[in-house]
N, C-alpha and C positions, 0 to 999 in steps of 0.2 A: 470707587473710581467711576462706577458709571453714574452718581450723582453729579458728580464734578466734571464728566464730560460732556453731558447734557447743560451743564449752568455754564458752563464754557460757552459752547456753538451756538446755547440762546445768546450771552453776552456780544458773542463776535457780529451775530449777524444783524445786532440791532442798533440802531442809528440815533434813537432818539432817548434819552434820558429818561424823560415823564415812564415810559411806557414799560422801562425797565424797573421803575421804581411802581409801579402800577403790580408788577407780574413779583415784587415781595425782594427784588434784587437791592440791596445794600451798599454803594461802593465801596467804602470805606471798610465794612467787612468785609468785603469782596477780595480787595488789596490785600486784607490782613490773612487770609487765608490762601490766599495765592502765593503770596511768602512763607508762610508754616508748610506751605505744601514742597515750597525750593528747597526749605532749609532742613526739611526732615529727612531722616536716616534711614525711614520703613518703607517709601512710598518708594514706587515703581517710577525709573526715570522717563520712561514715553509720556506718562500724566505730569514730570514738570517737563519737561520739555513742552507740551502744549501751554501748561500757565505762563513758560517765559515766552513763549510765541502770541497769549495774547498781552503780554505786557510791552512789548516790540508795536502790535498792533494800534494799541486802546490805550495809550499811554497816555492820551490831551485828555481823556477822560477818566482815567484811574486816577491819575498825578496831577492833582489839580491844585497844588498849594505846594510849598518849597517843602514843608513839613512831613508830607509823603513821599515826596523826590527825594529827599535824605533816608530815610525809613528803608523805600526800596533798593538806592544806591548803597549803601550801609550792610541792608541782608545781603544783596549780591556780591560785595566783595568781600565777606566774610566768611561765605561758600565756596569762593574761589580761593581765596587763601587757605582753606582747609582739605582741598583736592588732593590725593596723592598724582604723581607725575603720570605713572603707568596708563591711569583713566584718561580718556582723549575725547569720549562725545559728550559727556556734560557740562565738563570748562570751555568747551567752543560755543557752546549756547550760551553760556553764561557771559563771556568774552563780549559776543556778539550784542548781547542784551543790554548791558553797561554801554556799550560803543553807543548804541543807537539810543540809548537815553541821554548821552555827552550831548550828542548832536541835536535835539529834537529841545533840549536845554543846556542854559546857560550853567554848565554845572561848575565850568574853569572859578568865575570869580564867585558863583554862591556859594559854592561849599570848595576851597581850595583842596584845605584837609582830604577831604576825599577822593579828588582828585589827583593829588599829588599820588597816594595811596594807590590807588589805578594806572598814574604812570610808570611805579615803580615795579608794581606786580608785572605790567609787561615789560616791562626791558630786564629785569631777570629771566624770563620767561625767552627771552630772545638772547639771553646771553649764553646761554646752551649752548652750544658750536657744536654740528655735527653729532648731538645727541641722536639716539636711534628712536630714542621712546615716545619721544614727544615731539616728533616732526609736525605732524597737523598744528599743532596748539604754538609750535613757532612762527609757522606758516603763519597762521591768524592773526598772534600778537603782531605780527610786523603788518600785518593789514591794517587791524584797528590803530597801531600807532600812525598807521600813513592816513588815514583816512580824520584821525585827531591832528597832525600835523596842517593836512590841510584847510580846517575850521580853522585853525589859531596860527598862521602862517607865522614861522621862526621861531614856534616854542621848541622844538630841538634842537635848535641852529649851533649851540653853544657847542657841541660836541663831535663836530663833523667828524674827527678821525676816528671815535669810535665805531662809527658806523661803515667806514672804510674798511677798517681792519675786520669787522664782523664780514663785509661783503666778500675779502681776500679769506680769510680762513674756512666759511662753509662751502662744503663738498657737497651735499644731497643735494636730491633735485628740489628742493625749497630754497635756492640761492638766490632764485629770482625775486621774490618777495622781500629777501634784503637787498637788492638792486634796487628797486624800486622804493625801498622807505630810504634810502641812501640819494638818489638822486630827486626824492621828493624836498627833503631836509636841503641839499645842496643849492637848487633852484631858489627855496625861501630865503635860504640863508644869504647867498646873493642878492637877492632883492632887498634883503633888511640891510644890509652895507651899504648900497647904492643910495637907500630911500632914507636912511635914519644915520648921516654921517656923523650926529652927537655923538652916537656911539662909540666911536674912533676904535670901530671893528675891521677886523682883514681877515681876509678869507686865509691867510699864514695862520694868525693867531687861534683860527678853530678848528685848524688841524694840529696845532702846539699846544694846546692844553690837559690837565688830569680830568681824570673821570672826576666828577661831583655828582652825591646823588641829587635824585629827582627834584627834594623838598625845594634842597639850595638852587638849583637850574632855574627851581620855579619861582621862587623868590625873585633871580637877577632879572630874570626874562619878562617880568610885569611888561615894563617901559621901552620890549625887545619887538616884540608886536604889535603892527601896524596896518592900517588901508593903505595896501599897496599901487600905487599909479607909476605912470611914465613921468620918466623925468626931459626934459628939453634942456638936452645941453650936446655944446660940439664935441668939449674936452673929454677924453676917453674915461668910461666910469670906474674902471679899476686902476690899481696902480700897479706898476710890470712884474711888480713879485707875484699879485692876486692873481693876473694874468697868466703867470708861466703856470702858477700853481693847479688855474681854472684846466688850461689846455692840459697839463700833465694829468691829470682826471678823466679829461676826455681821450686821451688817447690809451689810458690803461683800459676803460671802458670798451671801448671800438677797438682794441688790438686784441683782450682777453679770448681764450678760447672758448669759454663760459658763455662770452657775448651770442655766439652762434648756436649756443646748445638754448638761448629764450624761447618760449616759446611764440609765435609773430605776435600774439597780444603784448605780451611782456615785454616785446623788443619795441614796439611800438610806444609804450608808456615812457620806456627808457630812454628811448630816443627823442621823444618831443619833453619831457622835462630839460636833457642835452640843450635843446634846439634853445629852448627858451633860456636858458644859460646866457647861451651867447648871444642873443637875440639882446638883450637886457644890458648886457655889459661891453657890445658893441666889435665883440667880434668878429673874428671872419667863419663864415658858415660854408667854405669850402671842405671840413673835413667833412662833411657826409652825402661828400655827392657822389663815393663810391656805394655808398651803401644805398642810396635812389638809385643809381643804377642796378642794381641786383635785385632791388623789388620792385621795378617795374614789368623785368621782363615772367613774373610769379604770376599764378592765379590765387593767389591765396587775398581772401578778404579782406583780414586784420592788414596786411602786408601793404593793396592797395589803398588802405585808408590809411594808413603812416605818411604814403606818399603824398596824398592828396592833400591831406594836413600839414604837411611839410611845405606844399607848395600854396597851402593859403598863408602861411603863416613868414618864407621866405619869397616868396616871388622870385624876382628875378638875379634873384642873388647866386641862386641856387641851381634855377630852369632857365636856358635861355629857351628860344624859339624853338627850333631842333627838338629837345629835349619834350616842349609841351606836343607838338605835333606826335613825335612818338607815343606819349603818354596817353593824349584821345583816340590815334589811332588804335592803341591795345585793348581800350574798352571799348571801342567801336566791334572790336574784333569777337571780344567776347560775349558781347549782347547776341553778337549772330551766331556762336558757338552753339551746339546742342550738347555738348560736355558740361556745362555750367548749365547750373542751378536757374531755375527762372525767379527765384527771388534773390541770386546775386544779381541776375542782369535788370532787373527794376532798380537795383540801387547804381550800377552803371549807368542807369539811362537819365537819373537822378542828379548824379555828379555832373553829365554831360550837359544837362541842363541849369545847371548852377557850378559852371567851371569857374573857378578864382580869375578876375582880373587882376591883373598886376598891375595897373592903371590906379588905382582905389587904393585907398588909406588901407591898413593889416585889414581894420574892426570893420570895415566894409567889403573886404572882396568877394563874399558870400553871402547873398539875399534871396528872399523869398520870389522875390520875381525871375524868370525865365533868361538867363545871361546865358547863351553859348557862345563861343570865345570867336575873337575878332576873327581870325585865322581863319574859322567855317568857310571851304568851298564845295563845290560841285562833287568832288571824288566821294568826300565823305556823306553829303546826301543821298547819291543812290544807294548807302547799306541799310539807309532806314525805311525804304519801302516793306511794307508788311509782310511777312512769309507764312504760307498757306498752314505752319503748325505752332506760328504765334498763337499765345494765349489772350483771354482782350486786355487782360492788362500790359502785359506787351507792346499789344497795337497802338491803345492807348498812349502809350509813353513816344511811339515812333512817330505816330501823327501830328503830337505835338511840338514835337522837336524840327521835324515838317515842317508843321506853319509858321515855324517862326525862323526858318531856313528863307524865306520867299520874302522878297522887298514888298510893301503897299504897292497897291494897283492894280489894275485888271491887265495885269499878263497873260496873252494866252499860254505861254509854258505852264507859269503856276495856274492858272486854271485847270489846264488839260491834266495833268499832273496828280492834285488834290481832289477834282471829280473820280480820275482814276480810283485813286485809294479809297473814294467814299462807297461808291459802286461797288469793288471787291468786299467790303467792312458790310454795306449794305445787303450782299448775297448772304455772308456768312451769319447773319444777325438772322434772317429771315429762315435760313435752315436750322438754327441752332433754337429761335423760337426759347430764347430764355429772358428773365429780367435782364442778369450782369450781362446779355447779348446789347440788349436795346438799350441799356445805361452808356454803355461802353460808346456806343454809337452816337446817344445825344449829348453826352460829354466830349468826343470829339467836334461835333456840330459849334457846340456851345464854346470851344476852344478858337476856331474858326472864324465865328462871329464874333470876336473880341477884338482882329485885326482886319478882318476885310466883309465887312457886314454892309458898310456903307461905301469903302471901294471897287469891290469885286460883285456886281449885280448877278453875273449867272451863276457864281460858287453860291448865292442865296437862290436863288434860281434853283438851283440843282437840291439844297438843303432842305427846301420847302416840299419840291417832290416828295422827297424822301420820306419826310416827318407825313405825309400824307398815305403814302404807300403802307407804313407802319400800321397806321390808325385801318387801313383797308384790312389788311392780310392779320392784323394782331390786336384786335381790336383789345383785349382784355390789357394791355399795356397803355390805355390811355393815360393815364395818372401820370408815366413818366412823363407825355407829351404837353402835362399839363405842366407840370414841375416845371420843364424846360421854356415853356413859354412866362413862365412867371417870375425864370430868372434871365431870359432875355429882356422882360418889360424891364428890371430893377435897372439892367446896365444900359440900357437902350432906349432911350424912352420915346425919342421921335423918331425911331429908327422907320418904323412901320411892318418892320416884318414880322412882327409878330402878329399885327392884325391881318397879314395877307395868309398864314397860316390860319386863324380861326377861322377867315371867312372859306378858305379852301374846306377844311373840314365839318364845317356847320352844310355849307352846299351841298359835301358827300350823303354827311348822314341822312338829310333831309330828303337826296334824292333816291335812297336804298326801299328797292322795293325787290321783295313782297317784306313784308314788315319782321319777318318772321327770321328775316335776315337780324336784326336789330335785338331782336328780345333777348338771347344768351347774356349778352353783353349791355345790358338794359342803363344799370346806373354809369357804368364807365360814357356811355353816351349821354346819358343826362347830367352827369358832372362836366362832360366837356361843351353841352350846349348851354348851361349854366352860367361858365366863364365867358363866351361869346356872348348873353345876354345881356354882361356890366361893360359891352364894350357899345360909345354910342355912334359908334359909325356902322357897327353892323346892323341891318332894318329889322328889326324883330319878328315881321310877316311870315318867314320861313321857319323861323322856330315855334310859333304860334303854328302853323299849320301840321307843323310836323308831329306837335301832342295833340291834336286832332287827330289825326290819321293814328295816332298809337291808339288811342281812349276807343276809337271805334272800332278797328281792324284787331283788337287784341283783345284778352281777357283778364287784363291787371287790374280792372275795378274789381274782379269779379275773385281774383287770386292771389292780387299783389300786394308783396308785403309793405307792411308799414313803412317802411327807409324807401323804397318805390314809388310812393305816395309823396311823403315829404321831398322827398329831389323833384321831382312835377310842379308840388308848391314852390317851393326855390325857385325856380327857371319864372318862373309867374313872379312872384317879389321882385326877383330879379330888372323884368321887364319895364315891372311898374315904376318902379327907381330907376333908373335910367331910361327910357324912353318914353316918347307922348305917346299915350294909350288911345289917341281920337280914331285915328283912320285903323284901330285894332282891336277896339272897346265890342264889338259885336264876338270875334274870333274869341278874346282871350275870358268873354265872360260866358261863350259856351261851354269851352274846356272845364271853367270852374264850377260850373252848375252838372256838367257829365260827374265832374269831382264830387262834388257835394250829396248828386242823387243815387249815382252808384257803387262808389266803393265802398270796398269792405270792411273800412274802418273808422270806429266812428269818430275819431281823434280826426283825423283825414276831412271827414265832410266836415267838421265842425270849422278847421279853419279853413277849407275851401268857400265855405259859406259866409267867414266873418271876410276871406277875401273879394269873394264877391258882391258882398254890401260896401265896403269901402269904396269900390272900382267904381260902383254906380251913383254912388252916392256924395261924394267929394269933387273936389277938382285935383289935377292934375298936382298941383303945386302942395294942395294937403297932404295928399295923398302919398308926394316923396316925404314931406315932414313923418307925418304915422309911423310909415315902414322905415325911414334912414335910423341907423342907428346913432346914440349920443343927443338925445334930446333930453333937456334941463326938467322937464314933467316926466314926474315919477310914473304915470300911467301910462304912458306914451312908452315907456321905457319899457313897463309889463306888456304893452302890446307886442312888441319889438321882439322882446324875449319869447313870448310864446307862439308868435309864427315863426321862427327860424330855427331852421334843423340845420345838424352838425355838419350835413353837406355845402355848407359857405363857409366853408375854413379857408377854401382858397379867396373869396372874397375881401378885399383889405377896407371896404368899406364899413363893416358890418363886426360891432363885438361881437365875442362868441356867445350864444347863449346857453351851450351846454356848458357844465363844468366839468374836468377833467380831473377826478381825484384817484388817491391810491386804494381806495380801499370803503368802500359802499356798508360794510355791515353785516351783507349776507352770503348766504353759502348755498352749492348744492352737493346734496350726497345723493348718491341714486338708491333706489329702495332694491333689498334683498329677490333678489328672484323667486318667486313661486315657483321651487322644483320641487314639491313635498306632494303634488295631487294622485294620489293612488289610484289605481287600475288595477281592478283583481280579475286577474285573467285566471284565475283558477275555476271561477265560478262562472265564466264567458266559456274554458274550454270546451267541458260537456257538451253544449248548443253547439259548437264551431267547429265541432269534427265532420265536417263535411268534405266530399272529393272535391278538388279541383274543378272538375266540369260541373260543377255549380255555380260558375261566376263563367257564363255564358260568351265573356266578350275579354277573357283572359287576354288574347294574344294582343288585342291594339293599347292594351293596358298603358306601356311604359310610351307609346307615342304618345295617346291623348295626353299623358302626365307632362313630357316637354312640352307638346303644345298648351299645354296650360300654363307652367313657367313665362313662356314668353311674353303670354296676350290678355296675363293678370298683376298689372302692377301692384296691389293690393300683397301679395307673396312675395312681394321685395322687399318689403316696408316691416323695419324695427323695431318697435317701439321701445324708447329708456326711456322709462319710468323716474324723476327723479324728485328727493325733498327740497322745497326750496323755506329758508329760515332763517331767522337770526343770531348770529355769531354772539356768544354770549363775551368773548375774551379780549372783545375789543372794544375802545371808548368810542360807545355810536350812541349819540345823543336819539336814545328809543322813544321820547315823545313825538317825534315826526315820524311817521306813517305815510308808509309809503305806496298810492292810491295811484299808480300806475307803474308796471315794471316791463321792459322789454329788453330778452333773452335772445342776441344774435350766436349763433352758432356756427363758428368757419371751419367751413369743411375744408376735406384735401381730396388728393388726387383719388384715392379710396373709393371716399365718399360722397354722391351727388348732393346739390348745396339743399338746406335744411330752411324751412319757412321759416319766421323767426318767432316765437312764443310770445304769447302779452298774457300778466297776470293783471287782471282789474286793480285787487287792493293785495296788501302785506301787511300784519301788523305785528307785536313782538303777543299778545296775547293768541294768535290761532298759531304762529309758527317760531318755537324757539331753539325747538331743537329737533333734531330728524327721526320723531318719533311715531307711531301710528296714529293719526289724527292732524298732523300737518298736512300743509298743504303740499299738494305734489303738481309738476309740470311732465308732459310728454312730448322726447324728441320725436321726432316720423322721421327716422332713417332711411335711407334708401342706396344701397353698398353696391360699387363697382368692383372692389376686388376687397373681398371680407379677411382681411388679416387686423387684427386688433392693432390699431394706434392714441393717439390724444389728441382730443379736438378742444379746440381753445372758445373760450366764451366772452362776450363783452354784453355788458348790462347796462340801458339808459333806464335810468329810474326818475319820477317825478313826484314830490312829497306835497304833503299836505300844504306847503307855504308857497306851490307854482315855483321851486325850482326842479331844475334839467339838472341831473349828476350823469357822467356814464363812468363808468372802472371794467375793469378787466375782473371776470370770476376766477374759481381754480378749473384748470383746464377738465376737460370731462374723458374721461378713459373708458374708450371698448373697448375689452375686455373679449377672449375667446367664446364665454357663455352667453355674454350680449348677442351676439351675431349666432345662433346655433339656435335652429326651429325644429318645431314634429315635421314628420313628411306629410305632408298633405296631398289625400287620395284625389283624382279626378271629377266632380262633381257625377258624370254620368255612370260610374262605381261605387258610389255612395248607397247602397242597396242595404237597408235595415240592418240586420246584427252582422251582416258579413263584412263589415271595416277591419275588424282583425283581420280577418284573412285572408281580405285585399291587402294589406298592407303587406304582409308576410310575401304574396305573391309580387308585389311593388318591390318590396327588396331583394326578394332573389330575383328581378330581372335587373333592377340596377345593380347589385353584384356581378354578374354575368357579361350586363355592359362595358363596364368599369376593367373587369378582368379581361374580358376579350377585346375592344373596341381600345379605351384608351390606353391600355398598359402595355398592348403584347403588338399593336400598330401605329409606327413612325409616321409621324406628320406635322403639319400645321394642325393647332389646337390640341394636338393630345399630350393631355398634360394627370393621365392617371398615374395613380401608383400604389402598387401594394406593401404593407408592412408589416412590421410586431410589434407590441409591446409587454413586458412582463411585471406585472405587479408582484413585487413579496410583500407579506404579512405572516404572522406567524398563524395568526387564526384567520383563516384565508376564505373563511364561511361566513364570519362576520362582513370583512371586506365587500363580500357578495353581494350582502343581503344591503350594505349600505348602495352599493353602485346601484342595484335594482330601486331601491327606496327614493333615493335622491335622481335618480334618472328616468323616474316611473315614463313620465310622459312623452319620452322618446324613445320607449323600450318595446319592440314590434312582436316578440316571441322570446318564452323563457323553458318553452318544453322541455330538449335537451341542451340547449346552448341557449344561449341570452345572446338577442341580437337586438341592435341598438343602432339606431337609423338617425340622423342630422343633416338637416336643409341649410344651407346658406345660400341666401339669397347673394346674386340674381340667378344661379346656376348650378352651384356646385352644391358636392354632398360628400359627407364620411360615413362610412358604411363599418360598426362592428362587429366582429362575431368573439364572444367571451366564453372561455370553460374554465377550467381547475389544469393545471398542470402540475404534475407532482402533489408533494403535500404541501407547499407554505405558496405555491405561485397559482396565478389566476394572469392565462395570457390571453392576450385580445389581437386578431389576428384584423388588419385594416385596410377598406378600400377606398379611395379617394378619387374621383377625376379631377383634386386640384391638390400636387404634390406640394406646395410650401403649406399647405395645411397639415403637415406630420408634427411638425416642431410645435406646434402649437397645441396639437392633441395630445403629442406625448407627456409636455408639463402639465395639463388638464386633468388628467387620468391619475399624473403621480401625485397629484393633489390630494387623492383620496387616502394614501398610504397614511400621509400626513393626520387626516381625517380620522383615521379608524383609532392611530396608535395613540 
């Protein structure tokens, strides 16, 4: 079984055919085994229960020919026909499985025979009344019958009082399920009377008839089933017998006691199949306007969506005025409720915004566009002002509903009004300092400017602030304000505001001194001065001066990464294409030549230098030719492709010239940690038994030690070691070699952001597999708060043939032992053989610390804490000897206790002390100044148990 669950979850999860047939998978035996496995006697039901879950799944690919669809439809109901009654979870799968192969294919007219066979297994299966044993599996049948009913509308029509009589006799609480296949059948079967009068059927004659089986039903029924439409006619569609007969249905229905005991879903189904009843045949739709009334005044979900659908579907048949007024009022009421759900009240806010006109054809009353009902006055717009524990999605929905409360123009009401609201949204965005804060915010902006972008100048006015104040205070959010102006341009296009927003925020950044302001946030600025550079009304002089003053005031030639380099390039292309470079030819060909002489990469100088011979050397007019993208010369094309980095995506002028694939080829594993280096402190102890007052400067010991922590970044710094190689399991065309690869590493909040790694070459002969002699990469970590997470990798590679790929790697995992260093002594304690015994003195003053300072006094920052851990083994000597062997190099003393010392960078430390307890336990007693570091060490430690046994 655990072969077949394994060939399973590969099958589920894979998409593409070649790759399964690549990796030895068979369909067709596939199929044939996944059958053997339903219809056997021995196998364990959780393993078919997973095959018929993926034949529900993967069916357009298992069942690819009629010949297989018979095969599987054929074993399945021949499993089900051999089920005894008692068993109830395996015939519901099976049930379910057949149901969803009906639908997914035409199984009605290819294989009737089997169908018919299917129909009959479930209407015996539902002729049970009131059986106790087999309630679920009635339950079901009458679903899969309702849900085949509706595929084939009127193929049970033929029988309507049987199904009446089934709905009066069951008692359990599965009665509803026959309600519901009873007024599904009833509904079609009306419509096939109305829409197929050849028939010369009455809704009398299908309550007057004998039971026939299935076969026969299915035989009549060929020429019973039809595309059902509206018919346009004045004369009433029934005739007064249909009519009495229709109403006397509906009124056993709605007077039953049963009716009240549905559950609101199931009343809801019951009542809109009713609804459409008479909808169809032109009756009166007053009998349930008792029951809208009783669900109006509910909070129950299913309940109000009955109503609402009631009222797209009868209008004003049903609602006058009154009645709607009531109705909005109640979900006005309830949006502002804090007893309800905030995700029933997004769907209130929903409805509110796409109320039914009753104005409008049925199939129109409800559209995608924004309709709040004519009625909308003043009472009901002051509830949607925003309240201080709205969530943004909330706000979102009130604001909108807002702007489209307010006539065009520049009212001062609606002015004053919608500033308000943006102001309050605008504090709370700024203290909340999250994406969904600032999305929320330019998504209302962007709502706004759809209706009074070009009539309301100071609501733009005030909008533009705004978008400016973000970029001040939040700058790492630039991207949204890019997003935002890029789908202002699409709806707007001579609007102009969006170029008064770039030039506001091109002027900000350019004016930010000292520069040092600028750097954190380095590419979000150069992607937002990038987009201002393809705009030609903005003067390019300040952007040109502004990578002047970076290249000189900063150390990014000298530091910055590669992606930091290319966005510089960019904004430079950028220039060149779109603006005349005369009166800037001096400015923009310094920057390129600072590019070219100093930075640190030589990818970097090489096109700052092919850009700066262009610059000088062409005219103006060539010069857009070269750089514009979609030139007819193939080499003009390669030029194109290898100056432009992936930072012009927002650019619409410009193909991409990186490619964007699933899957590059290679892989990283990271290499085994070197914890095996021995220290034999047995042969150091003799020498080392010296007194204490032989290390002269004992007492300032544990200061100089912080002070060293602090004011040596080099002790913060991680290094993972990792393989990088080629994935043998995947079809990667291995003659291309790959002769530049670059490794971005996205950090979080953890961890400070990670340079990005460049491997020169990769080929499949130095690196296939993550062995000794591959080629390895080193991240330089650097941790703010050292708890093990997963940092995610993206890889731009470039092959032998000048193309650009990037893909996503497999995320990279620190791991507890990643993060976990020796103590490292204070340089001016490093005195020849006394490092032992400095160290020993090192950790009993940070034990001392730890115990006195952060554990036993409340404050800000103390965050000590003491613990235990107890390892069993039965050979609890062994265990020992591994913890000392494998820990050597963090082990400070093993005289009479084993004491074992661990730095994490930037600050913190775990301090243990290890004996024997009893005979089979070894407890380790723990000092920490960073208390979420216990969980962490505790599953570390019991790692070893694992280890020994």
């Amino acid at each position: 079984m655990d072969r077949w669950s394994q060939l399973i979850d590969t099958f589920r999860y894979s998409t593409d055919t070649l790759r399964l047939q690549r990796q030895g998978i068979d369909l067709q035996d596939l199929l044939l085994d996944i059958l053997q496995l339903i219809c056997s006697d021995s196998k364990d039901i959780n393993g078919k229960i997973k095959a018929m879950s993926l034949l529900q799944e993967r069916a357009d690919i298992l069942l690819v020919d009629e010949t297989s669809q018979e095969q599987a439809i054929a074993s399945l109901l021949g499993v089900l026909q051999q089920i005894q009654i008692p068993e109830t979870v395996f015939p519901t799968y099976i049930m379910i499985t057949i149901t969803s192969l009906v639908i997914q294919f035409d199984i009605k007219n290819v294989f009737p025979d089997l169908f018919a066979t299917l129909i009959q297994i479930l209407l015996n299966r539902i002729d049970r009344i009131n059986s106790g044993t087999d309630r679920i599996l009635r339950g079901l049948a009458c679903q899969c019958l309702t849900e085949i009913e509706q595929l084939y509308p009127g193929l049970l029509g033929h029988r309507l009082d049987y199904y009446y009589n089934l709905c009066q006799a069951e008692c359990s609480h599965i009665f509803q399920h026959y309600w519901i296949l009873f007024t599904t059948v009833l509904k079609n079967a009306i419509q096939c009377i109305i829409h197929e009068p050849r028939n010369n059927l009455s809704l009398k004659d299908l309550f007057n008839g004998k039971l026939e089986s299935s076969k026969a039903l299915l035989e009549k029924n060929l020429s019973f089933t039809s595309n059902l439409e509206m018919v346009n006619s004045a004369e009433p569609l029934l005739s007064d017998d249909d009519s009495n007969q229709l109403k006397a249905i509906i009124s056993f229905v709605m007077d039953s006691d049963n009716f009240m005991l549905l559950t609101p879903t199931g009343q809801m189904l019951v009542v809109l199949k009713l609804v459409e009843c008479v909808t169809v045949s032109r009756l009166s739709q007053k009998t349930f306007k008792l029951l809208i009334l009783q669900k109006m005044v509910t909070c129950d979900l299913p309940s109000l969506q009955s109503v609402m659908l009631l009222k797209m579907k009868c209008g004003d048949e049903l609602f006058n005025q009154d009645d709607d007024y009531y109705l909005l009022e109640r979900l006005v009421l309830m949006i502002r409720s804090p007893m309800i759900s905030q995700e029933q009240q997004l769907i209130y806010c929903e409805w509110i915004m796409h109320f039914p006109d009753d104005s409008k054809p049925i199939g129109m009353r409800c559209t995608k566009d924004i309709s709040l009902p004519y009625f909308w006055d003043y009472n009901l717009i002051v509830w949607f002002y925003p309240q201080v524990y709205d969530n943004f999605d909330i706000i979102l929905r009130k604001l909108i509903i807002l702007n489209h409360s307010f006539e065009l123009g520049e009212s001062r009401e609606t002015t004053t009004i919608l500033i308000g609201c943006l102001t309050g949204l605008m504090q709370r965005t700024d203290i909340a300092a999250s994406s969904l804060a600032v999305t929320t915010l330019l998504r209302v902006f962007y709502n706004f400017c759809q209706r009074f972008l070009d009539s309301n100048k100071s609501l733009s006015s005030s909008m533009c602030s705004c978008v400016l104040t973000i970029v001040k205070r939040h700058p790492n959010f630039t991207i949204h304000i890019l997003n935002f102006i890029r789908c202002i341009s699409d709806t707007h296009t001579g609007s102009g505001f969006q170029l008064n927003v770039l030039k506001s925020l091109t002027d900000y950044i350019a004016s930010v001194i000292p520069m040092t302001q600028v750097l954190p946030n380095l590419l979000d600025h150069l992607r937002l001065l990038e987009v201002s550079a393809q705009e030609k009304e903005i003067k390019p002089m300040v952007i040109v001066q502004f990578l002047q003053n970076l290249l000189e005031t900063s150390d990014i030639c000298q530091f910055g990464m590669w992606k930091t380099g290319q966005a510089v390039l960019s904004i430079c292309r950028c220039i060149m294409i779109n603006h005349d470079t005369t009166y800037i030819l001096k400015d923009l060909c310094e920057v390129l030549m600072k590019m070219k002489d100093y930075f640190n990469d030589v990818d970097i100088k090489d096109q700052a230098y092919m850009y700066y011979c262009l610059l000088t050397s062409v005219s103006n007019d060539k010069l857009r030719t070269i750089l514009s993208a979609g030139s007819s010369n193939n080499q003009l094309e390669l030029i194109s492709k290898i100056v432009v980095d992936d930072i012009s995506k927002l650019s619409k002028e410009v193909d991409l010239p990186v490619i964007e694939v699933d899957d590059l080829g290679i892989s990283l594993a990271k290499v085994p940690k070197n914890m095996y280096t021995a220290v034999d402190f047995n042969s150091k102890r003799d020498r080392l038994v010296i007194s204490y007052g032989d290390i002269v400067r004992e007492e300032g010991l544990l200061d100089h030690y912080f002070k060293q922590l602090t004011s040596s970044e080099e002790l913060w710094t991680i290094n993972v070691e990792c393989f990088i190689y080629y994935k043998e399991d995947l079809a990667v065309d291995y003659e291309k070699k790959y002769v530049a690869i670059v490794l971005e590493l996205e950090s979080n909040s953890n961890y400070k952001s990670v340079n990005d790694v460049t491997v020169s070459f990769l080929s499949k002969e130095i690196s296939s597999a993550p062995n000794p002699g591959c080629q390895t990469v080193i991240f330089k970590i650097q941790s703010v708060d050292p708890l093990p997470c997963t940092l995610n990798i993206k890889a731009t590679v470039t092959d032998n043939e000048n193309r650009t790929c990037i893909a996503p790697l497999d995320p990279l995992s620190i791991e507890f032992q990643d993060v976990i260093l020796p103590l490292a002594l204070p340089t001016d304690y490093f005195i020849n053989d006394n490092e032992v015994l400095s160290k020993r003195i090192l950790f009993e003053q940070l034990w001392s610390y730890i115990e006195g300072n952060q554990c036993k006094m409340a404050g800000d920052g103390k965050l000590g804490a003491i613990s235990i851990c107890c390892l069993n083994q039965a050979d609890s000597q062994e265990l020992q000897d591994t913890l000392v062997s494998t820990l050597s190099v963090y082990v400070i003393d093993q005289t009479d206790e084993i004491w074992i010392g661990w730095y994490l960078p930037p600050r913190y430390h775990v301090l243990l002390k290890c004996y024997h307890h009893l005979d089979h336990y070894i407890k380790f007693v723990i000092a920490t100044d960073y208390w979420k570091l216990l969980t962490y060490v505790d599953d570390y430690l019991h790692k070893f148990e694992k280890l020994v046994s």
